[in-house]
PDB file of N, CA, C, O and CB in Angstrom:
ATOM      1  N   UNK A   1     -12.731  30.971 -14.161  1.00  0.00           N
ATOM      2  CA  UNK A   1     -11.512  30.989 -14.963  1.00  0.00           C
ATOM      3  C   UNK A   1     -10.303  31.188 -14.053  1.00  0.00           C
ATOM      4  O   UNK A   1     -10.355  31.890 -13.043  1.00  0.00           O
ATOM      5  CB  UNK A   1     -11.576  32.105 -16.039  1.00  0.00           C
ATOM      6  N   UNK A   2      -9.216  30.538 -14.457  1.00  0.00           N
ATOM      7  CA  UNK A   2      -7.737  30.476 -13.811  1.00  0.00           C
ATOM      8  C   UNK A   2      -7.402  31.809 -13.930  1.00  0.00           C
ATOM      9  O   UNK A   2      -7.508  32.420 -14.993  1.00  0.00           O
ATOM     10  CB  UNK A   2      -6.580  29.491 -14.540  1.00  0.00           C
ATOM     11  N   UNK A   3      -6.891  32.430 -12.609  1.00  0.00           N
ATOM     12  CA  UNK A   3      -5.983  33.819 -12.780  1.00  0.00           C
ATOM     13  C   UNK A   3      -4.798  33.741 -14.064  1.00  0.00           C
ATOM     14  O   UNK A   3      -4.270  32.630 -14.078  1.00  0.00           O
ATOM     15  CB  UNK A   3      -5.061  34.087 -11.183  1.00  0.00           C
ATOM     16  N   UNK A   4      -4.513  34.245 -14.644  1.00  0.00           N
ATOM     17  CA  UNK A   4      -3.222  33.997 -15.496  1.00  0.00           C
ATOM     18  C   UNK A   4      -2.018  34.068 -14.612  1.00  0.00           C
ATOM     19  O   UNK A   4      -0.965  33.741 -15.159  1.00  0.00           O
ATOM     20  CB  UNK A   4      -3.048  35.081 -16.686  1.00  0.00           C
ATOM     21  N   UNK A   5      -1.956  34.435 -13.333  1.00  0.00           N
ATOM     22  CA  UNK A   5      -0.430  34.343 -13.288  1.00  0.00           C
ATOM     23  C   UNK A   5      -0.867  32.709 -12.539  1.00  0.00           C
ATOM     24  O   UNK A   5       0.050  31.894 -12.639  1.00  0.00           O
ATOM     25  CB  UNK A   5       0.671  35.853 -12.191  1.00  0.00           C
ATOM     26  N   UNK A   6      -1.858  32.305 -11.986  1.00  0.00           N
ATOM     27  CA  UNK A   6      -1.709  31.323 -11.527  1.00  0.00           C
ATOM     28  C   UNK A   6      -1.724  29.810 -12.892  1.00  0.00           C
ATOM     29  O   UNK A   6      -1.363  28.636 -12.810  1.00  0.00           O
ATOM     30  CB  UNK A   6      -2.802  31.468 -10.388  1.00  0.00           C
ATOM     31  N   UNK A   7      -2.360  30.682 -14.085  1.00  0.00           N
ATOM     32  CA  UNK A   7      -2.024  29.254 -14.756  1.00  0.00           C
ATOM     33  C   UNK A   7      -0.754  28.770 -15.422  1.00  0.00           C
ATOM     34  O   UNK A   7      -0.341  27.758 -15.988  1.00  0.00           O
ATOM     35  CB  UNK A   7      -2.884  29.071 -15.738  1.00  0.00           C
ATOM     36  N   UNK A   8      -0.298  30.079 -15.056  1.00  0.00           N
ATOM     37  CA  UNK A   8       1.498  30.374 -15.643  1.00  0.00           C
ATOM     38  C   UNK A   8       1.912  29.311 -14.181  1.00  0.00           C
ATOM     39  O   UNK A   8       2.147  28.148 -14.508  1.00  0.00           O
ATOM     40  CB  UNK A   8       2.406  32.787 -15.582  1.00  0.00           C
ATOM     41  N   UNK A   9       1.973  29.490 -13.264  1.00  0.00           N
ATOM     42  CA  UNK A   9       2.402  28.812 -12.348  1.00  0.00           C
ATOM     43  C   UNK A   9       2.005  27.083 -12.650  1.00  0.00           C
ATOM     44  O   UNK A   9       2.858  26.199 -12.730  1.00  0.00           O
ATOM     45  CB  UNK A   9       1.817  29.498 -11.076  1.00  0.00           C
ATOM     46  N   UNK A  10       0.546  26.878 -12.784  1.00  0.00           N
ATOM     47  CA  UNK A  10       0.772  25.656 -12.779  1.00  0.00           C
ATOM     48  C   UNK A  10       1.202  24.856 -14.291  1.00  0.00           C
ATOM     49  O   UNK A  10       1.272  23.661 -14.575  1.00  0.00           O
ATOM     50  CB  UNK A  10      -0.411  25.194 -12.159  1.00  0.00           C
ATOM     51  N   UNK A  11       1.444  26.084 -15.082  1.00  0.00           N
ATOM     52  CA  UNK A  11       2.475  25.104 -16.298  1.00  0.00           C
ATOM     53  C   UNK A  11       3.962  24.954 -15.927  1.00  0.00           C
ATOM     54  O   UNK A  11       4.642  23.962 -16.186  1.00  0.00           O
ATOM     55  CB  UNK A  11       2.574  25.905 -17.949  1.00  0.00           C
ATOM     56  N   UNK A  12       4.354  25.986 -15.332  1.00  0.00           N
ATOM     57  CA  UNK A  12       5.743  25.526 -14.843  1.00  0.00           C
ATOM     58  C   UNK A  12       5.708  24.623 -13.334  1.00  0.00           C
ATOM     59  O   UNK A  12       6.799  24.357 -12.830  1.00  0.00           O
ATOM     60  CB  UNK A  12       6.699  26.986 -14.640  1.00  0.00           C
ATOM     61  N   UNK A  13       4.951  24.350 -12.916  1.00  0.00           N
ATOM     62  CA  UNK A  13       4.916  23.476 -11.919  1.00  0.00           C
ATOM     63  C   UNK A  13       4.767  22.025 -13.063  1.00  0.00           C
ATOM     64  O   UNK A  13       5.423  21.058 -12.677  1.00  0.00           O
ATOM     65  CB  UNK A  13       3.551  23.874 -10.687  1.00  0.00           C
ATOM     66  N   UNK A  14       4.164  21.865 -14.083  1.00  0.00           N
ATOM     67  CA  UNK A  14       3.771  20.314 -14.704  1.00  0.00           C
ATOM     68  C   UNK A  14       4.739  20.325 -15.208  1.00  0.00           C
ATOM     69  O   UNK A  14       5.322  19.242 -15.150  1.00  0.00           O
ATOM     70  CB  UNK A  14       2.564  19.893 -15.657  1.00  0.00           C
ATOM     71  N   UNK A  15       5.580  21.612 -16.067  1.00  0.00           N
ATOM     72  CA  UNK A  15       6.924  21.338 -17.054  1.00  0.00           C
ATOM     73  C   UNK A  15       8.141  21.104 -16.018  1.00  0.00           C
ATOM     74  O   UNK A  15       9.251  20.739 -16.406  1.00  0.00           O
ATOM     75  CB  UNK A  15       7.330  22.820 -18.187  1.00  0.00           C
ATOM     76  N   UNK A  16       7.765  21.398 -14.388  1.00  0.00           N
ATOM     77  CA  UNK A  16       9.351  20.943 -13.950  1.00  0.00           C
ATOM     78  C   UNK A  16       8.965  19.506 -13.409  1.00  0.00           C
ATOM     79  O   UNK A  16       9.492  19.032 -12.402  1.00  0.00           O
ATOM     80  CB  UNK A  16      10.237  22.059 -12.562  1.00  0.00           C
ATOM     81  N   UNK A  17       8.201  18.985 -14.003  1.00  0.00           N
ATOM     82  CA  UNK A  17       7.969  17.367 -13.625  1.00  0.00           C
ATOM     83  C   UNK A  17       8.462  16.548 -14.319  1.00  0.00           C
ATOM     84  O   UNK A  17       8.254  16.659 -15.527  1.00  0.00           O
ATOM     85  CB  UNK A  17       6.735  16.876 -13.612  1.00  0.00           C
ATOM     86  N   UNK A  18       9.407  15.271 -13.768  1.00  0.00           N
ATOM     87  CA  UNK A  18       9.822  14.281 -14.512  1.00  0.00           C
ATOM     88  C   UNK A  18       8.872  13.854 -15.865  1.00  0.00           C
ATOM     89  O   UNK A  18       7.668  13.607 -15.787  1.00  0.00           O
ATOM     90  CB  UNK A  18       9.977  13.210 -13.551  1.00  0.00           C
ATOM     91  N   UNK A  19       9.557  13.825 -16.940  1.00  0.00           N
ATOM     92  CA  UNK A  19       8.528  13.138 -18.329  1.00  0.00           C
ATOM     93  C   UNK A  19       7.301  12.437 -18.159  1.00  0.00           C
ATOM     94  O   UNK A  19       6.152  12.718 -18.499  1.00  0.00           O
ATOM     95  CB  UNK A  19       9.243  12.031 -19.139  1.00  0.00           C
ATOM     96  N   UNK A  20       7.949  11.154 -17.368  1.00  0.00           N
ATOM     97  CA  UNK A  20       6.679  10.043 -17.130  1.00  0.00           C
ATOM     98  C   UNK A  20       5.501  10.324 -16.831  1.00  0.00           C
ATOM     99  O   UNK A  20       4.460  10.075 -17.440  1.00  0.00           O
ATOM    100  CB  UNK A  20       6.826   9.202 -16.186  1.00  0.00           C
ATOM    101  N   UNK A  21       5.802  11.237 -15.181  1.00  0.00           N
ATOM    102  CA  UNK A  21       5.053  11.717 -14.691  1.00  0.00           C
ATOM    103  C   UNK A  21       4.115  13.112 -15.813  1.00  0.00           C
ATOM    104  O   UNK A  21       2.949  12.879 -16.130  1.00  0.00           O
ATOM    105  CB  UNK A  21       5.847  11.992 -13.458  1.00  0.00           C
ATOM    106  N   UNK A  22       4.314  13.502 -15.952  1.00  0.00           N
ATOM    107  CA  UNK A  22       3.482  14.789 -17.024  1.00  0.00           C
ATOM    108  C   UNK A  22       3.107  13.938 -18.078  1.00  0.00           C
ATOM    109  O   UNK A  22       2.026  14.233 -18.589  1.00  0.00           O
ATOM    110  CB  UNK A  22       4.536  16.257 -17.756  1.00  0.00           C
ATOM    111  N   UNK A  23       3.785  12.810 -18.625  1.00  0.00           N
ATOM    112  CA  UNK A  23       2.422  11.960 -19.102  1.00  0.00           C
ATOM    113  C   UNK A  23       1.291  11.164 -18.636  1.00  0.00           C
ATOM    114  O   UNK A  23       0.085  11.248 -18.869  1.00  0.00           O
ATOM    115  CB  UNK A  23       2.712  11.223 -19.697  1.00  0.00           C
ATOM    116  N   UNK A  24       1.987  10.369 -17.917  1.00  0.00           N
ATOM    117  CA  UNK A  24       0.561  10.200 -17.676  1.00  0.00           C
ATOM    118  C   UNK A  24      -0.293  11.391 -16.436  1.00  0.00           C
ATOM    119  O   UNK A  24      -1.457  11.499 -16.821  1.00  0.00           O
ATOM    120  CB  UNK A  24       0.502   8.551 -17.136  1.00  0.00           C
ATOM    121  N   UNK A  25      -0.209  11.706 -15.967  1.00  0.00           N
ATOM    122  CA  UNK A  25      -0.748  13.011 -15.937  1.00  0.00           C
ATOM    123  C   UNK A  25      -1.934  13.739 -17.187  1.00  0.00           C
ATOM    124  O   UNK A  25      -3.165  13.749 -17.141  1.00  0.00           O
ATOM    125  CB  UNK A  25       0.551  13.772 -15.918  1.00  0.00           C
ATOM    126  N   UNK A  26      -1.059  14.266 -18.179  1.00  0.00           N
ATOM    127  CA  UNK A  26      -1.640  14.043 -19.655  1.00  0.00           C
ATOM    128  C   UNK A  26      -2.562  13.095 -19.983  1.00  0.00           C
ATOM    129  O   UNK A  26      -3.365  13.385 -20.869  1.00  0.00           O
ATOM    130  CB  UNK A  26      -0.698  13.746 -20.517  1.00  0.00           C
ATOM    131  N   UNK A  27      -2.630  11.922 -19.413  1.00  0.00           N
ATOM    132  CA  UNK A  27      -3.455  10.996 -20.005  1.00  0.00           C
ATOM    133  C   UNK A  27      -4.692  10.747 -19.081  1.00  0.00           C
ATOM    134  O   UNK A  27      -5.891  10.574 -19.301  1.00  0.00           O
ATOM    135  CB  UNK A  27      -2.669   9.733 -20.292  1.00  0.00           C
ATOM    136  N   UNK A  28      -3.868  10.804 -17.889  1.00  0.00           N
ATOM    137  CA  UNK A  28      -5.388  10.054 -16.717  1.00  0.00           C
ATOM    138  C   UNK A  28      -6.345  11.771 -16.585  1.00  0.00           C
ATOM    139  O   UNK A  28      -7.545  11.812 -16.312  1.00  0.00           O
ATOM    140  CB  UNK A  28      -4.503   9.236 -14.184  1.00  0.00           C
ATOM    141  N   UNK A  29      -5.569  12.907 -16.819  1.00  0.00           N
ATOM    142  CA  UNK A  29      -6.543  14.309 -16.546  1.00  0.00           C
ATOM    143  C   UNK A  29      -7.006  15.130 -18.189  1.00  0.00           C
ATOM    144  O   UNK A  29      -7.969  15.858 -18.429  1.00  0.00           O
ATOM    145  CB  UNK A  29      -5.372  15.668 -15.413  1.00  0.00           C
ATOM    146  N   UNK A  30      -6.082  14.737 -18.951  1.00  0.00           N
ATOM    147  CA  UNK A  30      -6.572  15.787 -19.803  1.00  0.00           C
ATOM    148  C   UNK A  30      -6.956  14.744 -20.950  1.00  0.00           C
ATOM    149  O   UNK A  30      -7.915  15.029 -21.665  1.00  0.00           O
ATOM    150  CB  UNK A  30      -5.423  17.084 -20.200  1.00  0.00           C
ATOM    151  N   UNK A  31      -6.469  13.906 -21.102  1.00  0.00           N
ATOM    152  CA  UNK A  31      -7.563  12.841 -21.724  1.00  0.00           C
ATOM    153  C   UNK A  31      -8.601  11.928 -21.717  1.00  0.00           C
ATOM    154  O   UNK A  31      -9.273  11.249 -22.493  1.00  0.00           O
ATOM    155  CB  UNK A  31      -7.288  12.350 -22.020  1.00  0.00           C
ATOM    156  N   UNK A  32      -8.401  12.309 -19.893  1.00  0.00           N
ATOM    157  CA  UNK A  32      -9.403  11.198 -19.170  1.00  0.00           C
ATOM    158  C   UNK A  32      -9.585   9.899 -19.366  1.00  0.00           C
ATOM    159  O   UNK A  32     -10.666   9.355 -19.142  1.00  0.00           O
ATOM    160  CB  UNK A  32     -10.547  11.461 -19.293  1.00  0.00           C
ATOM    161  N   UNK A  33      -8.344   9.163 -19.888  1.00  0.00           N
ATOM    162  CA  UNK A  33      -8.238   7.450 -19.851  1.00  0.00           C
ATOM    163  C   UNK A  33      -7.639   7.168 -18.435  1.00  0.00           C
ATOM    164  O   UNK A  33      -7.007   7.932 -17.706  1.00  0.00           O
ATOM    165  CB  UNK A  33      -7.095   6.703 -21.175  1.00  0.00           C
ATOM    166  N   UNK A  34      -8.076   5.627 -18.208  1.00  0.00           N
ATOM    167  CA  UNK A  34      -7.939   4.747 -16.787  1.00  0.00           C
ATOM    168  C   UNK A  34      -6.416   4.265 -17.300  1.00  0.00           C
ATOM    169  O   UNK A  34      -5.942   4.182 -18.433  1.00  0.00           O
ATOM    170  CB  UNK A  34      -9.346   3.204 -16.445  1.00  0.00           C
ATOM    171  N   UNK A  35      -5.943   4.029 -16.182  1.00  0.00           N
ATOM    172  CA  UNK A  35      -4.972   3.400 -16.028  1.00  0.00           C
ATOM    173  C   UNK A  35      -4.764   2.089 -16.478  1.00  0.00           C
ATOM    174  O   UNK A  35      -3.581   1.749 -16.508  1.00  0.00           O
ATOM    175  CB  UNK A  35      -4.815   3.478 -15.032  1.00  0.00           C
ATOM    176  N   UNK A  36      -5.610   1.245 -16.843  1.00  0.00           N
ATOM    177  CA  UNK A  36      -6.092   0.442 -17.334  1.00  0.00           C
ATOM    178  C   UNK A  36      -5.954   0.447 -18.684  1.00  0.00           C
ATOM    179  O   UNK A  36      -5.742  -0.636 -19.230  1.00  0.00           O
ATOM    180  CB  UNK A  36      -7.072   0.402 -16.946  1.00  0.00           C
ATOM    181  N   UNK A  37      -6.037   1.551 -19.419  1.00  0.00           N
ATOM    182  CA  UNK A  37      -6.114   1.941 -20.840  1.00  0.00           C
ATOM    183  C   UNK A  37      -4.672   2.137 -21.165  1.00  0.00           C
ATOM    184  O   UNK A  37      -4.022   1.608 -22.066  1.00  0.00           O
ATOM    185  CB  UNK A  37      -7.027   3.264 -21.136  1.00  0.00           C
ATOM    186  N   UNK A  38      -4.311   2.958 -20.302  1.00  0.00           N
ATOM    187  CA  UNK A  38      -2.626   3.611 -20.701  1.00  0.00           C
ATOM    188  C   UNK A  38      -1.480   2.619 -20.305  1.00  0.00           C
ATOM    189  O   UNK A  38      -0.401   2.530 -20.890  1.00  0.00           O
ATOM    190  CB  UNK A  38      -2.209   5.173 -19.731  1.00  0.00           C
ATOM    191  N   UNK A  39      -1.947   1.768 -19.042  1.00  0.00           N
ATOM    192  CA  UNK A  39      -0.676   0.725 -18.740  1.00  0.00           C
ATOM    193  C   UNK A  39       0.578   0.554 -19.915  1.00  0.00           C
ATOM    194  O   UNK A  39       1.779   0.824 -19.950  1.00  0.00           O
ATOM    195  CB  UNK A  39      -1.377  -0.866 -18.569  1.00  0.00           C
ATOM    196  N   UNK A  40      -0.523  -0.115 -20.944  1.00  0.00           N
ATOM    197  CA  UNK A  40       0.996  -0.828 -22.002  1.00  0.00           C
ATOM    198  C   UNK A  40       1.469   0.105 -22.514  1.00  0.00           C
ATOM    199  O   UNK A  40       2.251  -0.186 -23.419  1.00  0.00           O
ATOM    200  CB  UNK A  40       0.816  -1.900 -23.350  1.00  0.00           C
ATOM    201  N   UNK A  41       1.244   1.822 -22.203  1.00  0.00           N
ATOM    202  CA  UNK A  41       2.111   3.082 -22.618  1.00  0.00           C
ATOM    203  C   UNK A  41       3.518   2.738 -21.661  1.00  0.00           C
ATOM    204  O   UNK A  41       4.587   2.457 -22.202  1.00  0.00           O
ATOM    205  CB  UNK A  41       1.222   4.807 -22.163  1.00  0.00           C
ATOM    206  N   UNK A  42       3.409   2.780 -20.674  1.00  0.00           N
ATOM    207  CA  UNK A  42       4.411   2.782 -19.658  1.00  0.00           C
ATOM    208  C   UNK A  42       5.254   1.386 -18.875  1.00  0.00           C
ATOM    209  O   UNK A  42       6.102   1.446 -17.984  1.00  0.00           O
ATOM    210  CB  UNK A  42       3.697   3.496 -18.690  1.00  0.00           C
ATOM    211  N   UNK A  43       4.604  -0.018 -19.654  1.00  0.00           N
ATOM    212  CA  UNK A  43       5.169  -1.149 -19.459  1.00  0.00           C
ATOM    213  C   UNK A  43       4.511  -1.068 -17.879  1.00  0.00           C
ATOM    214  O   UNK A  43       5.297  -1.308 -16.963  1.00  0.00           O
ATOM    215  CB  UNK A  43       6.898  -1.240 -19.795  1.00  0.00           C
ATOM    216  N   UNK A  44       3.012  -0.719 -17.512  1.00  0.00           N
ATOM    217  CA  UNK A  44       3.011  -1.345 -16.174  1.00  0.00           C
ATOM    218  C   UNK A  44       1.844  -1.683 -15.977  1.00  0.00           C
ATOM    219  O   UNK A  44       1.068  -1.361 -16.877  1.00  0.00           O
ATOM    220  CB  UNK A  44       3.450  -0.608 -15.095  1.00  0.00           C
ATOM    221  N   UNK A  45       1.331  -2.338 -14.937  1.00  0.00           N
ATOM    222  CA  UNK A  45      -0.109  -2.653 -14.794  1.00  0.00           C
ATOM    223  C   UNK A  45      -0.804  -1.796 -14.637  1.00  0.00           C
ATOM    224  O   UNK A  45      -0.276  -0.699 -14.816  1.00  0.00           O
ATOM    225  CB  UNK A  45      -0.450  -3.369 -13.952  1.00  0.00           C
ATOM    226  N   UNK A  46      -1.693  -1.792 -14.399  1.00  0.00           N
ATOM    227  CA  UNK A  46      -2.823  -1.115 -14.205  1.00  0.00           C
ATOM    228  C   UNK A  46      -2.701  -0.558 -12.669  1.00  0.00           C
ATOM    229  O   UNK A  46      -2.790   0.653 -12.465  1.00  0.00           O
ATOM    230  CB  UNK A  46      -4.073  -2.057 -14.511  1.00  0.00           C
ATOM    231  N   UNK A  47      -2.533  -1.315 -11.792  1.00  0.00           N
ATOM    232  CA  UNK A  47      -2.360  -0.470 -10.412  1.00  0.00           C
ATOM    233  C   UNK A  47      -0.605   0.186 -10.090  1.00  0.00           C
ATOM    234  O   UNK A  47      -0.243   0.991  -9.232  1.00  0.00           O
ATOM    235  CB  UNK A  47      -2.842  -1.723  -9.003  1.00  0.00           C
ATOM    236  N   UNK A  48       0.108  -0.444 -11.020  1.00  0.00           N
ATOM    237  CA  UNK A  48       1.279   0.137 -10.569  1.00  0.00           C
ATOM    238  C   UNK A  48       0.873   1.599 -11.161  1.00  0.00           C
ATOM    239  O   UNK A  48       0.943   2.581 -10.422  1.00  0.00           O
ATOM    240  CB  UNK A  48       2.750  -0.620 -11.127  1.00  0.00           C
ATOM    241  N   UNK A  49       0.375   1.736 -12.738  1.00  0.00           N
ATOM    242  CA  UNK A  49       0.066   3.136 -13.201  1.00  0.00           C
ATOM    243  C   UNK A  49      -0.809   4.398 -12.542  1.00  0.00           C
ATOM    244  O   UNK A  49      -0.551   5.590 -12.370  1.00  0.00           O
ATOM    245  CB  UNK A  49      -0.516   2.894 -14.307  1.00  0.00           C
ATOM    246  N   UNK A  50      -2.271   3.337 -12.182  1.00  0.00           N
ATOM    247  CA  UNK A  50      -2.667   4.062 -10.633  1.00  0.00           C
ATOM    248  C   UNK A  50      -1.884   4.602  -9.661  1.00  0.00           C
ATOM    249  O   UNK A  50      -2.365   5.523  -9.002  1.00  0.00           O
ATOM    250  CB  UNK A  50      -3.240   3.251  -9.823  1.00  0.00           C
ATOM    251  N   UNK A  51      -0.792   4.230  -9.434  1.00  0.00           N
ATOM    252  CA  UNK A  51      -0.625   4.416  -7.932  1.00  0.00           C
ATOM    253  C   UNK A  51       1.124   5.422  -8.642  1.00  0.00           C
ATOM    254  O   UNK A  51       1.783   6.070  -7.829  1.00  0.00           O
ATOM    255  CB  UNK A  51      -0.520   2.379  -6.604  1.00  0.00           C
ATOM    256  N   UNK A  52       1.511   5.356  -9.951  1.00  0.00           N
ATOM    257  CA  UNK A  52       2.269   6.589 -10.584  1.00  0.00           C
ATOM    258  C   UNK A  52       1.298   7.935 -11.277  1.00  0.00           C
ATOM    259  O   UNK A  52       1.721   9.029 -11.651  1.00  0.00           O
ATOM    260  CB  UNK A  52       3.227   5.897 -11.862  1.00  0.00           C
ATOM    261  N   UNK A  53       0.272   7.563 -11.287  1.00  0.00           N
ATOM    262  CA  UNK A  53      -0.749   8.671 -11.330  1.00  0.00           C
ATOM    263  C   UNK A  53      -0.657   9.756  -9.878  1.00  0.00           C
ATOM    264  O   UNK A  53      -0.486  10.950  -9.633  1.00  0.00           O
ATOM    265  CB  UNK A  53      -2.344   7.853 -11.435  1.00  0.00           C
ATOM    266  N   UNK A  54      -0.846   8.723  -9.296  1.00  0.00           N
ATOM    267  CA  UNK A  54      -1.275   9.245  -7.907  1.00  0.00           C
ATOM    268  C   UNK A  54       0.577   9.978  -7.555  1.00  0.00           C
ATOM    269  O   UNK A  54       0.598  11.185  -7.316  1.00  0.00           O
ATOM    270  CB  UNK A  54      -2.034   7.557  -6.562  1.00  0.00           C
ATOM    271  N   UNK A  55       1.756   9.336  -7.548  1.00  0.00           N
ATOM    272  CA  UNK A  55       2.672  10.159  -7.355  1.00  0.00           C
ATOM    273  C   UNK A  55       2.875  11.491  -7.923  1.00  0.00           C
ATOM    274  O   UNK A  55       3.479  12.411  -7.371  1.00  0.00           O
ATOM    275  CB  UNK A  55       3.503   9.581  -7.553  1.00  0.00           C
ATOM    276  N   UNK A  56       2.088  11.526  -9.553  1.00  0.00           N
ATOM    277  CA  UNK A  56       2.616  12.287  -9.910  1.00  0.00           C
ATOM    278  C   UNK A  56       1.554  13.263  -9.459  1.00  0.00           C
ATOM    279  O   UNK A  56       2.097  13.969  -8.608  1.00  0.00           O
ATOM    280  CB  UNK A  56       3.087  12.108 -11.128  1.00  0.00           C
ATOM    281  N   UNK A  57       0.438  13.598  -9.606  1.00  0.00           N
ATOM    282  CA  UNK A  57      -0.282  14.420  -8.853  1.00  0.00           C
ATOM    283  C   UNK A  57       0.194  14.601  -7.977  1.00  0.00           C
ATOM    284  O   UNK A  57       0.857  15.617  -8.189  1.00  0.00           O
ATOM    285  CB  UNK A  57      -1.288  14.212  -8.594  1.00  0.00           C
ATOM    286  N   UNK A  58       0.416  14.145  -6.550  1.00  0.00           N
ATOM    287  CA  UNK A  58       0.927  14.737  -5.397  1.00  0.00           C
ATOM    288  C   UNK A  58       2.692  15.552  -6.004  1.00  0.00           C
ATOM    289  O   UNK A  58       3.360  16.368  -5.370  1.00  0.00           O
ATOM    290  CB  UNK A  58       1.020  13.266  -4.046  1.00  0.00           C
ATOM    291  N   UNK A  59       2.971  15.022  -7.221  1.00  0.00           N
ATOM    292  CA  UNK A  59       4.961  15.900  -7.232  1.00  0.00           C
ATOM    293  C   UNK A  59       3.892  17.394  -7.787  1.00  0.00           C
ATOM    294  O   UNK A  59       4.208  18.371  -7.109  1.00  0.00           O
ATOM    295  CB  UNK A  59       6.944  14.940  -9.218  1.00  0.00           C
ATOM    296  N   UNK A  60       2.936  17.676  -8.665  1.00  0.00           N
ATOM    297  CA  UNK A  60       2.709  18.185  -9.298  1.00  0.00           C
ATOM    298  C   UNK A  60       2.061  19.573  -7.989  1.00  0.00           C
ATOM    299  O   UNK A  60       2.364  20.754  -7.819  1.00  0.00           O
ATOM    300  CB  UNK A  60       2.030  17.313 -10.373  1.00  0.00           C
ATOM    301  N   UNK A  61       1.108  18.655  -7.327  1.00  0.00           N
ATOM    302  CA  UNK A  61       1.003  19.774  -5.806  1.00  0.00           C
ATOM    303  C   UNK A  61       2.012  20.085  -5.144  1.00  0.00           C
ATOM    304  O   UNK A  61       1.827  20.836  -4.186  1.00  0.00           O
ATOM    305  CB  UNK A  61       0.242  19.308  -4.624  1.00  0.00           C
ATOM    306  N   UNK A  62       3.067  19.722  -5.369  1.00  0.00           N
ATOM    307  CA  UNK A  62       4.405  20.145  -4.471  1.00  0.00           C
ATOM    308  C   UNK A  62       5.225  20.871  -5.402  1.00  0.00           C
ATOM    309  O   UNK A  62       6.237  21.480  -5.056  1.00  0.00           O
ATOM    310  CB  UNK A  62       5.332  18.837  -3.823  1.00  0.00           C
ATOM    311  N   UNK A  63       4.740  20.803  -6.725  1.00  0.00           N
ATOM    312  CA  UNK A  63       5.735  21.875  -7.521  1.00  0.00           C
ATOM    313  C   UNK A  63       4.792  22.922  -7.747  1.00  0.00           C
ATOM    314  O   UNK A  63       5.245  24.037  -8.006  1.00  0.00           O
ATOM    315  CB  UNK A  63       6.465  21.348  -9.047  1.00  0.00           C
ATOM    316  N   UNK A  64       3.458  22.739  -7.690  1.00  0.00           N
ATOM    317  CA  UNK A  64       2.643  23.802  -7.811  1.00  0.00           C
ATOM    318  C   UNK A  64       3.053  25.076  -6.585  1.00  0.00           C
ATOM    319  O   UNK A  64       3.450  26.230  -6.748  1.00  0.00           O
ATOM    320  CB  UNK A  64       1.109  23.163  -7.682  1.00  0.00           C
ATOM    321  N   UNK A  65       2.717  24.171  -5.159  1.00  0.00           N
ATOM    322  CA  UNK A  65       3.178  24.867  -3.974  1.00  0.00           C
ATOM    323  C   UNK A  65       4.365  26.249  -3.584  1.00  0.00           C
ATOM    324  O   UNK A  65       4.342  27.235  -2.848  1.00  0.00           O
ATOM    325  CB  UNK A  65       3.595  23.800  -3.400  1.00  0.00           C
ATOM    326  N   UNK A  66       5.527  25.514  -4.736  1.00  0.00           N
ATOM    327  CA  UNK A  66       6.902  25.794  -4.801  1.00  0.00           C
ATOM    328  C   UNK A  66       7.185  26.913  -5.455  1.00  0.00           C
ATOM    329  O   UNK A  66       7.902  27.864  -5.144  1.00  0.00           O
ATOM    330  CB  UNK A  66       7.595  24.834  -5.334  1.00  0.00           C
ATOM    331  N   UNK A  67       6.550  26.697  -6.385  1.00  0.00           N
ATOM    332  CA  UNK A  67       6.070  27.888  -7.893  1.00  0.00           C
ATOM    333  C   UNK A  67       5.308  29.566  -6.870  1.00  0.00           C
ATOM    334  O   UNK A  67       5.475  30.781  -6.974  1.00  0.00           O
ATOM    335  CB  UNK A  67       4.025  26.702  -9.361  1.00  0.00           C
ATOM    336  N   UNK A  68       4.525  28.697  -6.015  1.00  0.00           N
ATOM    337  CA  UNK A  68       3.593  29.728  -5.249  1.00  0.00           C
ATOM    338  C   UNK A  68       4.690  30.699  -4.386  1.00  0.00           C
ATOM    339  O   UNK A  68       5.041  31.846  -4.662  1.00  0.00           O
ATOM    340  CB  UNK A  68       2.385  28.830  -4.093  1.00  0.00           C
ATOM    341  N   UNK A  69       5.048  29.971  -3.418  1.00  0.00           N
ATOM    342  CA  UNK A  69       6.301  30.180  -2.592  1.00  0.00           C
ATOM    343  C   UNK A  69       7.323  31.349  -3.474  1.00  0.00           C
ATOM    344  O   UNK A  69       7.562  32.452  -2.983  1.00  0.00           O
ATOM    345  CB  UNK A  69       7.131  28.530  -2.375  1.00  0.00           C
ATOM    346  N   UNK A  70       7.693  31.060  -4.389  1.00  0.00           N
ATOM    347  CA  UNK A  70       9.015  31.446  -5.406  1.00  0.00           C
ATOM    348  C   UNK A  70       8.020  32.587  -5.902  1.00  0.00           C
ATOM    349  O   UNK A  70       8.519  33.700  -5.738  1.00  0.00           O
ATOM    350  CB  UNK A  70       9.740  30.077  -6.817  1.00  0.00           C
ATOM    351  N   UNK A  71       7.125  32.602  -6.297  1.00  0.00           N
ATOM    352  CA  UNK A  71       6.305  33.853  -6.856  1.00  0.00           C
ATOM    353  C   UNK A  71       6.280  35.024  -5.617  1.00  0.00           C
ATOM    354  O   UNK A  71       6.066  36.200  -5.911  1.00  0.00           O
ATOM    355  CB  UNK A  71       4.569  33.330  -7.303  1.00  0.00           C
ATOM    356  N   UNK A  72       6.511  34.611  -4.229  1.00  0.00           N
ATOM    357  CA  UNK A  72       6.019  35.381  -3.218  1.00  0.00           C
ATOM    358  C   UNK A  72       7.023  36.152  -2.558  1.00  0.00           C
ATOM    359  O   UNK A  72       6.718  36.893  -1.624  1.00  0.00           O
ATOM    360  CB  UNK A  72       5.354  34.621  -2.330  1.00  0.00           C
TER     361      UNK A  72
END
């Protein structure tokens, strides 16, 4: 189980993320659909959504990081 102050951290690390990004986020982790599935959510293909998956995970480790930092 997640420490609580750390899952407090990583909700404000996903809530200081651009919209797009925390959706699909939302979609490719906590709903577990492909990019493939969600594309015509976001007007994009399938690898452009892949590869905004993949940005937003890495903004989401860098706001997680930040959150850590700022807690310390």
């Amino acid at each position: 189980a997640m420490h609580e102050a750390e899952q407090s951290m990583a909700m404000e690390a996903f809530r200081s993320l651009p919209e797009r990004w925390q959706a699909v986020l939302w979609h490719t982790t906590v709903e577990e659909e492909s990019p493939s599935e969600i594309a015509p959510l976001f007007g994009l293909t399938a690898n452009a959504t892949a590869v905004l998956a993949s940005r937003a995970r890495e903004g989401l480790k860098q706001a997680y990081l930040q959150a850590h930092v700022s807690q310390a």
